[in-house]
C-alpha positions as CSV (number, residue, x, y, z in Angstrom):
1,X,98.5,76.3,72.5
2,X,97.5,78.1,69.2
3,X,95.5,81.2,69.3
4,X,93.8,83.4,66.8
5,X,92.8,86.9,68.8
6,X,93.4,88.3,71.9
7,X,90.3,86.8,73.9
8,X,91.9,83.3,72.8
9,X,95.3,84.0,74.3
10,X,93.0,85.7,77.5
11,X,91.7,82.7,78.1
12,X,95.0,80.0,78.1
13,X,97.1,82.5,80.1
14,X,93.4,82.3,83.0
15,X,95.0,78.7,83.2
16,X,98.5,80.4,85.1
17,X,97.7,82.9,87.4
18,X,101.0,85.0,87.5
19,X,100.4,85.5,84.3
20,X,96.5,86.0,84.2
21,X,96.8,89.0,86.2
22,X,99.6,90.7,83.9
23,X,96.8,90.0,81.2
24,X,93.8,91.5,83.1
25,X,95.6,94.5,83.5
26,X,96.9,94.8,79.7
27,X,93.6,94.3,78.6
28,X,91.7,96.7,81.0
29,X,94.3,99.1,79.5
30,X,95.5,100.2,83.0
31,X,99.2,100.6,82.7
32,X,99.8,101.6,79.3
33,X,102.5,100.0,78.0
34,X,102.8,96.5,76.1
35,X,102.0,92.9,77.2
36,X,106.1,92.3,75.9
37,X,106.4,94.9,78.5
38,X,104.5,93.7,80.8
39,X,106.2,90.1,80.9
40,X,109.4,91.4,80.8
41,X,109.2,92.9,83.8
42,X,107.8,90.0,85.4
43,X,110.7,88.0,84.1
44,X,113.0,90.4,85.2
45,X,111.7,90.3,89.1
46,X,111.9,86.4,88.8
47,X,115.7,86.9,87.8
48,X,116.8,89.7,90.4
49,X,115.1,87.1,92.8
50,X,117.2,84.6,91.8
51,X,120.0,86.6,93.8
52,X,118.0,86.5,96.6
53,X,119.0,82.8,97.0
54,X,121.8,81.1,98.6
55,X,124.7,78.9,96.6
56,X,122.8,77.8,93.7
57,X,123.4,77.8,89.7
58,X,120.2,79.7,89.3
59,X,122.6,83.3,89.7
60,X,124.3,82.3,87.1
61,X,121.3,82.1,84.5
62,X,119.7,85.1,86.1
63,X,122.6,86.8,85.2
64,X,122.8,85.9,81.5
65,X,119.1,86.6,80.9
66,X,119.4,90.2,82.9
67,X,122.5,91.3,80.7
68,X,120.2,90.4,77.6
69,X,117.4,92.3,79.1
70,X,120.0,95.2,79.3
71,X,121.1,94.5,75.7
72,X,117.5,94.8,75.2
73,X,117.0,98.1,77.0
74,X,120.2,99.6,74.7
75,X,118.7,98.5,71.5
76,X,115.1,100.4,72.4
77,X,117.4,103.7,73.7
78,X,119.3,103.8,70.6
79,X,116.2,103.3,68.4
80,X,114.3,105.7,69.9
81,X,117.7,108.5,69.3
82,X,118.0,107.3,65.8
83,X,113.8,107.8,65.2
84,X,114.0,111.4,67.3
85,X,111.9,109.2,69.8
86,X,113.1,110.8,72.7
87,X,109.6,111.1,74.6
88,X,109.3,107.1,74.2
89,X,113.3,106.9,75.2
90,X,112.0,106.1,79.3
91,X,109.8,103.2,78.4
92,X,112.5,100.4,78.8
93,X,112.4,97.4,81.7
94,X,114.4,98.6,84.6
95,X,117.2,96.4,86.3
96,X,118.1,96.2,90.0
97,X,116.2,99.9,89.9
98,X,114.9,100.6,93.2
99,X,112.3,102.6,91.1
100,X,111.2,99.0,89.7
101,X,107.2,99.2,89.5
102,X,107.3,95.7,91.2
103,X,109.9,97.3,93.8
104,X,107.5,100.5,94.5
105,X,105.6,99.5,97.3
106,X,108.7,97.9,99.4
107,X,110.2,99.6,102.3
108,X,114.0,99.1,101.6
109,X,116.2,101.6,103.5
């Protein structure tokens, strides 16, 4: 769909709810980081999911889209060095962190 503003794209993404609540709390200005963000990290808890799974080809693609999410994470590292960023150098998408946000409230031992 083609959208002009903000409110436009609020209201296609009310159509998919896994994504309408990513977008209620980027636009309440909760979190504090980027919608990009925001997504990413979604993506990447799809992807570590896709572990979670037995004999399938899914792994496989998971895996290529979580190195480019870590390709990702060194481009922003090195940019922030080569701005003298280094308060904004934290702000990346964690991978199989157990300090994920989406990991937080789980119990692993």
């Amino acid at each position: 769909a083609d959208v002009g503003d903000e409110d436009e794209l609020g209201r296609v993404l009310e159509l998919f709810p896994q994504y309408a609540s990513i977008w209620n709390v980027h636009a309440a200005g909760g979190d504090g980081k980027s919608i990009d963000d925001a997504f990413y990290e979604r993506d990447v808890q799809m992807l570590e999911l896709a572990f979670e799974g037995q004999m399938h080809y899914g792994a496989f693609y998971a895996y290529v889209k979580l190195k480019e999410q870590e390709i990702r994470n060194l481009v922003w590292i090195s940019e922030c060095i080569l701005q003298q960023q280094k308060e904004e150098i934290n702000k990346f998408v964690p991978v199989f962190s157990f300090h994920a946000p989406w990991r937080a409230g789980s119990k692993r031992r």
